[in-house]
C-alpha positions in Angstrom: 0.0 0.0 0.0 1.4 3.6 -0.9 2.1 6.0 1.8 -0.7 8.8 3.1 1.4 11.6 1.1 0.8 9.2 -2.1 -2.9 8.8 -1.5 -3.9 12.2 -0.9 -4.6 11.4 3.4 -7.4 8.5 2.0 -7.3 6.2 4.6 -7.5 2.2 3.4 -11.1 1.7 4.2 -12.2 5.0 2.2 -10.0 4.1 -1.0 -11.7 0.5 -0.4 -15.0 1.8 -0.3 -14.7 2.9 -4.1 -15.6 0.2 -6.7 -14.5 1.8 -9.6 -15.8 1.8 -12.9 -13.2 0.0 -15.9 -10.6 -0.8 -13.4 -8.8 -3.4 -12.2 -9.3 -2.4 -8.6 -7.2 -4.8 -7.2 -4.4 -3.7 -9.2 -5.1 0.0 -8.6 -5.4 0.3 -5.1 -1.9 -2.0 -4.2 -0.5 1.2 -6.2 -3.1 4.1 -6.5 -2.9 7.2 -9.1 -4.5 9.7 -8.1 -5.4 13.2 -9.6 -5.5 16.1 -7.0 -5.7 19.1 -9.1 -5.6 20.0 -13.0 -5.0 23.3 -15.3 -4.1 23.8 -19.0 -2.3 20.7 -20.3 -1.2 19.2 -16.8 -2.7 17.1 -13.6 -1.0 17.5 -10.5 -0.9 13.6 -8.7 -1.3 13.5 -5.0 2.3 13.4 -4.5 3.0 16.6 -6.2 3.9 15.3 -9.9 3.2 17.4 -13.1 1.4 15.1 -15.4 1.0 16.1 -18.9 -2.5 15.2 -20.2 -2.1 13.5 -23.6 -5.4 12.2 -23.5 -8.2 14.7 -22.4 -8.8 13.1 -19.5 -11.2 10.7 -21.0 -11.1 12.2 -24.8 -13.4 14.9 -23.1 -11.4 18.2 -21.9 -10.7 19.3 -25.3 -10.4 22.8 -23.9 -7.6 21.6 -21.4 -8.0 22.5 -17.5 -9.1 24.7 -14.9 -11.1 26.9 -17.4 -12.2 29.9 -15.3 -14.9 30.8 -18.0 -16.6 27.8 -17.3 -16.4 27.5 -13.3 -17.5 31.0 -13.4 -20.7 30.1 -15.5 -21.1 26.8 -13.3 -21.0 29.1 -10.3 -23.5 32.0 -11.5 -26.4 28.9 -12.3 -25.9 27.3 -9.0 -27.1 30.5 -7.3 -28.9 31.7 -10.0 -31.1 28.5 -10.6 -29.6 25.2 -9.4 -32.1 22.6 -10.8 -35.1 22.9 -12.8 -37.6 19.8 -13.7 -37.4 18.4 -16.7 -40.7 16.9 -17.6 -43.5 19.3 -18.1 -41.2 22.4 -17.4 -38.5 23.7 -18.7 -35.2 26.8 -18.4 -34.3 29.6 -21.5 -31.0 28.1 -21.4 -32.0 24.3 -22.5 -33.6 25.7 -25.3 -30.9 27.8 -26.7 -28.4 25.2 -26.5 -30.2 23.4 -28.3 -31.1 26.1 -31.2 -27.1 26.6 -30.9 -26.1 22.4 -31.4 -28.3 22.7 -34.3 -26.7 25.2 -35.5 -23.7 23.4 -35.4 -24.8 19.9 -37.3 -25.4 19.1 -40.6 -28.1 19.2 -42.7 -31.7 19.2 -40.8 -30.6 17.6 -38.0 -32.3 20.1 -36.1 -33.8 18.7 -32.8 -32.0 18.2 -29.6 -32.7 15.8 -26.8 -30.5 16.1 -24.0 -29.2 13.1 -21.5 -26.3 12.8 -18.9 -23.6 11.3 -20.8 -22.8 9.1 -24.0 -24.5 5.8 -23.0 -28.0 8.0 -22.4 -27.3 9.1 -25.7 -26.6 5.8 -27.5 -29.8 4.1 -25.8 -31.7 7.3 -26.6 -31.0 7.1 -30.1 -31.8 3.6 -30.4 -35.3 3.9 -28.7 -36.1 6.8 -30.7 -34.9 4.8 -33.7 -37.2 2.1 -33.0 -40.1 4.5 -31.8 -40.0 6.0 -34.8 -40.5 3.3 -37.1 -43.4 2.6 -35.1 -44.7 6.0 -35.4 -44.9 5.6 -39.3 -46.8 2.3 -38.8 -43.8 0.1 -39.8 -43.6 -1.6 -36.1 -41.6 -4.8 -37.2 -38.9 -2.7 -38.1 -36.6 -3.1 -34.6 -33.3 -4.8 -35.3 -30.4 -3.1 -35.2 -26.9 -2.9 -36.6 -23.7 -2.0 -35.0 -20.3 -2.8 -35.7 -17.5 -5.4 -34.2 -15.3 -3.2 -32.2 -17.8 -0.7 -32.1 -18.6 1.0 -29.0 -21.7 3.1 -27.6 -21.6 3.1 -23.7 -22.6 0.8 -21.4 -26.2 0.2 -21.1 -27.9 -2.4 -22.3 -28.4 -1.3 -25.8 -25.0 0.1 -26.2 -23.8 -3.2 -25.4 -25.7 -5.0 -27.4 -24.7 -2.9 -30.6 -21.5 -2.4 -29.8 -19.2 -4.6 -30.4 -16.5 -5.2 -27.6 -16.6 -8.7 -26.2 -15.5 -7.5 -23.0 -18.2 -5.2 -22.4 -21.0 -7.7 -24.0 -20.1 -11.3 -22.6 -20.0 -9.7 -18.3 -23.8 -9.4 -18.8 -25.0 -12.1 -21.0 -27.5 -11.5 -23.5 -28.9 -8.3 -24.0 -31.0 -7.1 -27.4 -30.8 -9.4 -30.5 -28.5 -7.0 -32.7 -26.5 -8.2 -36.5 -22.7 -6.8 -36.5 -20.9 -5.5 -39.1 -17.2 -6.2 -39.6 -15.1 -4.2 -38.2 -12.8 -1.7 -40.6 -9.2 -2.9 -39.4 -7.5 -4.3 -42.3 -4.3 -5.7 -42.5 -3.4 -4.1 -45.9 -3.9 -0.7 -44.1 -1.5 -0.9 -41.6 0.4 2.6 -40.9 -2.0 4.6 -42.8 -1.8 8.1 -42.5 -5.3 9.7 -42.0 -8.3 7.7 -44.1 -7.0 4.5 -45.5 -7.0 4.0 -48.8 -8.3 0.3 -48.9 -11.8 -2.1 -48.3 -13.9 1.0 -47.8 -16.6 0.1 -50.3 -16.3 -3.5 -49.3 -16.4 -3.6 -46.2 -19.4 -1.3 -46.3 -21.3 -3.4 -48.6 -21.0 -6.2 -45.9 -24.3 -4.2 -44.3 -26.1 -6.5 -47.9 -25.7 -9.8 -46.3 -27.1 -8.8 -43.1 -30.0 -7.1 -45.4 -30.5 -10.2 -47.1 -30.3 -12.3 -43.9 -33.0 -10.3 -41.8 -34.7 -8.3 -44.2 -34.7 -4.7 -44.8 -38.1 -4.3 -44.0 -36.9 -6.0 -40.4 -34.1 -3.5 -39.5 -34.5 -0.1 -37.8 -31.1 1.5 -37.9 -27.4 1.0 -38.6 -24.9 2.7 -35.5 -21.4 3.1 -36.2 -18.9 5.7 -35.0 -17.2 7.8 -37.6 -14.6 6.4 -36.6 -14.1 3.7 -33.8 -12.5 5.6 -30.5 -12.4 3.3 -27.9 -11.5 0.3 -29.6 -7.8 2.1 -30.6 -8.7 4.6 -33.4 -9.9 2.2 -36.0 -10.8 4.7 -39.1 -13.2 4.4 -41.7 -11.5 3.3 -45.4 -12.7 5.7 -48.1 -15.6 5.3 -49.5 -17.1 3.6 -46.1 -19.2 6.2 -44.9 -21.0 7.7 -48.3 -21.3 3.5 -48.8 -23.3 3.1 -45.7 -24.5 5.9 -46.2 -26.8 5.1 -49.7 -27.4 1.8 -48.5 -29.3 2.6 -45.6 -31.2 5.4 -47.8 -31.8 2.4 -50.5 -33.3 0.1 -47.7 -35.3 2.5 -45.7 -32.8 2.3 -42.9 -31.9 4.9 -40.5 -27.9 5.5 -40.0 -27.1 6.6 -36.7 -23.7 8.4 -35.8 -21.6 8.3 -32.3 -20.1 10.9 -31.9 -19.5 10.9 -28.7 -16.0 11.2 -29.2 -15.3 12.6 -32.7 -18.0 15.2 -31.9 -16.2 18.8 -31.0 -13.7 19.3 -33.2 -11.4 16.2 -32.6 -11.6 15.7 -36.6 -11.3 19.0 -37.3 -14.8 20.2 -37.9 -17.8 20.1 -35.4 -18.8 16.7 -36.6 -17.1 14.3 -38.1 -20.6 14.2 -40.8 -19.0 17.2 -41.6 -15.4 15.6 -42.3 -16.6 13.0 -44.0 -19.3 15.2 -45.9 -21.8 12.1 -44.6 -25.2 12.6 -43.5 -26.6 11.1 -40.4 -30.3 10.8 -39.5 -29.0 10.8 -36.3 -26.1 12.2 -34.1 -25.2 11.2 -30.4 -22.5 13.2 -28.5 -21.5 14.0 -25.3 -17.5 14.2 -23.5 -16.4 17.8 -25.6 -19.9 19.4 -24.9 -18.7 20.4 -21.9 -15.3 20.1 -22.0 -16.2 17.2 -19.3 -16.6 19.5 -16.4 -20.2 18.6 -15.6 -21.8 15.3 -17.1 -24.2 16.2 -20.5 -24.9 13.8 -23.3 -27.5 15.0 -26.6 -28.9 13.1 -29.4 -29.2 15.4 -32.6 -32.0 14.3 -35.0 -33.5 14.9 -38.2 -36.6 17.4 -38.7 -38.5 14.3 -40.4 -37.8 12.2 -37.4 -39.4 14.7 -34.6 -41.9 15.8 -37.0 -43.1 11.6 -37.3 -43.6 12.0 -33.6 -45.6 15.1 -33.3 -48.7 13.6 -33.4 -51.7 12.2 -31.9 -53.2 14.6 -28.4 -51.2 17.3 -28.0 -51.6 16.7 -24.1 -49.5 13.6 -24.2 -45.4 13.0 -24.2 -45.0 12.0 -27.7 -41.2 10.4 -26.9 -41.8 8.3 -23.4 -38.2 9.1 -22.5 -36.3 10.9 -20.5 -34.1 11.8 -17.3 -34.5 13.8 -14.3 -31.0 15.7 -15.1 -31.7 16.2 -19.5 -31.1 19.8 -20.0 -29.8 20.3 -16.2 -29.2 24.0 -16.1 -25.6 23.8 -14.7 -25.1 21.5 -17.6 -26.3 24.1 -20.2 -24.2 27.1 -18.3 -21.2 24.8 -18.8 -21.8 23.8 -22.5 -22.9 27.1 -23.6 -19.0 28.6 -22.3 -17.5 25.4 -23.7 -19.1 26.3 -27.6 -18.0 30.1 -27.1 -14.7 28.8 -26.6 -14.4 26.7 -29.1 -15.3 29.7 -31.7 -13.5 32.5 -29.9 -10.2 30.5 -29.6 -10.9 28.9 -33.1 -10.3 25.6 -31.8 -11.2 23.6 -34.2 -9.0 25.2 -37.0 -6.3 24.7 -34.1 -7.3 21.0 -34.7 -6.6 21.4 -38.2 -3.7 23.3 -37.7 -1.5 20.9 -35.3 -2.8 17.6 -36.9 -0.2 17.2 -39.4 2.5 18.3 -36.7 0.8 15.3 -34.9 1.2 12.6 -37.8 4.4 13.2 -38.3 5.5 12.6 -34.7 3.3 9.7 -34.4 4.5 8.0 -37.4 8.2 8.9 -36.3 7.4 5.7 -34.5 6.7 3.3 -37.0 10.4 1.5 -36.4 10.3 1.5 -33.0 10.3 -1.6 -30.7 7.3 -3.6 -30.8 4.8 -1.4 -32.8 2.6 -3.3 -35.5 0.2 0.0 -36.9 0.1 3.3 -36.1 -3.3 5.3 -36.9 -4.2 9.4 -36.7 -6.7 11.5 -37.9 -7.1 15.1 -36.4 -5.9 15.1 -33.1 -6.5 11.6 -32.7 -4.3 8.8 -32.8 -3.5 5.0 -31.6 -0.1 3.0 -32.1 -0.5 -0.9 -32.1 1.8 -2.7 -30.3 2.7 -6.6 -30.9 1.0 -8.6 -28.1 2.9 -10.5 -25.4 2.8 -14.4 -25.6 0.0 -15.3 -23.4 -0.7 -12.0 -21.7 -3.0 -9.9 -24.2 -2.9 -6.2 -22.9 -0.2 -6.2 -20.4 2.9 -4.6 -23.0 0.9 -2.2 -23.6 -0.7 -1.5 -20.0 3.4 -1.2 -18.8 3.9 1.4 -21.6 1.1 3.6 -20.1 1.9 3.4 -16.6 5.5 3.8 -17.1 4.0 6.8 -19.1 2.4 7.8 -16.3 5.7 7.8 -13.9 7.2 10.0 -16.4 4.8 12.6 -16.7 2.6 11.7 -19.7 -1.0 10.7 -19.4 -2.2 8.2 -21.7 -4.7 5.1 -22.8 -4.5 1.8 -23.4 -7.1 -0.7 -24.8 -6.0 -4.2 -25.5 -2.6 -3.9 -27.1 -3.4 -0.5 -28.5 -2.0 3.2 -26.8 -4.1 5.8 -27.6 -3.5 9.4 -27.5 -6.0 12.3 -27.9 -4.4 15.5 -26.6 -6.1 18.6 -25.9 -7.1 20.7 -28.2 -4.5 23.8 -26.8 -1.3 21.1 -26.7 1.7 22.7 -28.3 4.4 21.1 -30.9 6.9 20.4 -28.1 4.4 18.7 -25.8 3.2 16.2 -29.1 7.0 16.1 -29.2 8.0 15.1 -26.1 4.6 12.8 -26.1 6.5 10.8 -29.1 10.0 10.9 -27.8 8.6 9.4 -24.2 6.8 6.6 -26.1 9.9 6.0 -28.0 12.6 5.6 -25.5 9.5 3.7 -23.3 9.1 1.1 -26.3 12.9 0.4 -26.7 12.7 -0.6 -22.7 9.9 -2.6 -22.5 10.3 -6.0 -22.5 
């Protein structure tokens, strides 16, 4: 067990008490990291330690930390209107951060409705996909489509369409969902930005599961732009627009997360607008805040809210909802986050530092262990060769050895991942690559 100074005066039964969430708890708490304190591109660890944040936290603080605009705002609402209901009544600033989101998407995808994070968002999107169907008189239309290595939260119908083992087998069954093949090919490896390869393909894979179940069966198809958790797996070219016309050809909704490509990560506000791919539907969460209060939305069509709005005008139309959608310390906090974005042009700063980025993540591509290396905007994974029966652990020792060196990053399986705030500078992405380098040539 670490010493008191190491573990911010937690005594063993209070850092016991915590079960926490995607963690090996037994391995964390015989040797705990803790965060006591954050601002701009660093965390300060309980034992005094600048750690550079190479990850946005949780690919959330795009805006990096300690924003004073944003407490501020938090502060004012608090004593200014702390909570309002959310069925039946509502607060001026719900509604105008909704009018500014839409603003923001593509297209007609013009209607907000907000949840708590991106798991309320992904099961949101999938129950008003299947309500909607319903609404048009078309009620067998409910299976759904996600992706292997796909992943949309952690309730039960992000589970069941994404497409992590991990996060599907703990539970056991959940909805009856097809999966598309995931978009990690082997003649892609160390692509730089979309790769060139399979896009068309691999998209057309969504025709067998048509063929299988029926068109007239399935509701929607959910993929991520591209997929973040699961190590930055990108779309080939051509993926997208491919989905795209099949779902339009098949009278099946297509259904975005952008949970964490939402905000600027690609680039633009949406990675639909990257891609120049329309969505029916949109899901984000993480960047609309800058992840300093919890706040998920789902971003739909004008056709969609307009098949609802029907029947007594007395009665919910959508039988959804949670006490917190739209809280008003939420909205305060979102509403600085967006004026940020613009006033700081932060998304052309995306644009700006992402080839900067690619080149120092690619610098890598000879270094020990590393099978792929993938980037887009600021976003960016290397592969690393797995260790004879231990799947995960080389990489696991590269972050946490990371982590003693001052760099904050992620793994999943054998992949590091690395999503930087928005504000990092070219000798932070710099020393970020040189750390992983002389890391990789230690590591066994």
């Amino acid at each position: 067990m670490a010493d008191l100074d190491s573990l911010a005066g937690l005594s063993p039964e209070e850092l016991e008490a915590h079960w926490m969430p995607f963690t090996g708890n037994r391995h964390f708490k015989s040797d705990p990291r803790l965060f006591v304190a954050a601002e701009g591109m660093h965390y300060t660890t309980a034992d005094g330690r600048s750690v550079l944040d190479a990850f946005s936290g949780l690919w959330c603080s795009n805006l990096g930390h300690g924003r004073k605009e944003i407490a501020d705002a938090v502060a004012s609402q608090l004593t200014g209107l702390d909570y309002s209901p959310a069925f039946q009544f509502g607060h001026p600033a719900a509604f105008k951060l909704a009018k500014r989101l839409a603003d923001m998407a593509p297209g007609d995808l013009n209607r907000v409705f907000f949840c708590n994070s991106g798991s309320e968002a992904a099961d949101t999107a999938l129950k008003i996909a299947r309500a909607y169907w319903r609404a048009k008189g078309r009620p067998e239309k409910i299976r759904l489509v996600g992706r292997a290595q796909g992943y949309h939260g952690v309730n039960f119908g992000g589970i069941s369409v994404g497409g992590m083992v991990g996060n599907r087998k703990t539970f056991g069954p959940a909805l009856d969902v097809d999966h598309l093949p995931h978009t990690l090919l082997p003649e892609n490896t160390f692509s730089r930005g979309l790769p060139e390869h399979g896009g068309e393909a691999m998209a057309n894979r969504l025709l067998d599961i048509i063929n299988l179940q029926g068109a007239e069966n399935i509701a929607a198809v959910m993929v991520e732009p591209f997929a973040g958790s699961a190590g930055v797996i990108l779309p080939p070219k051509g993926y997208l627009k491919t989905l795209r016309e099949l779902c339009s050809a098949h009278d099946i909704l297509l259904i975005f997360d952008e949970v964490i490509t939402g905000f600027g990560r690609t680039g633009s506000a949406f990675a639909a607008q990257e891609f120049a791919v329309q969505p029916d539907i949109i899901t984000t969460a993480k960047g609309i805040t800058n992840g300093a209060i919890p706040m998920g939305a789902v971003i739909a069509s004008d056709d969609i809210y307009q098949t609802f709005m029907q029947g007594p005008e007395h009665i919910p139309e959508l039988a959804h909802g949670y006490t917190y959608s739209a809280h008003p310390v939420a909205c305060a906090a979102a509403m600085v986050t967006l004026d940020i974005y613009e006033n700081e042009k932060l998304f052309e700063r995306v644009n700006e530092m992402a080839p900067y980025f690619e080149e120092a993540l690619h610098s890598l591509n000879d270094a020990a262990h590393v099978v792929d290396i993938r980037n887009y905007g600021l976003a960016g994974a290397v592969q690393l060769q797995p260790r004879e029966g231990e799947p995960g652990k080389r990489a696991m020792d590269v972050v946490l050895e990371a982590y003693r060196r001052g760099i904050l990053l992620r793994w999943t399986g054998d992949t590091i991942a690395i999503a930087p705030p928005f504000i990092i500078e070219r000798n932070q992405i710099t020393q970020i690559a040189e750390t992983l380098r002389d890391i990789l040539q230690e590591v066994r």
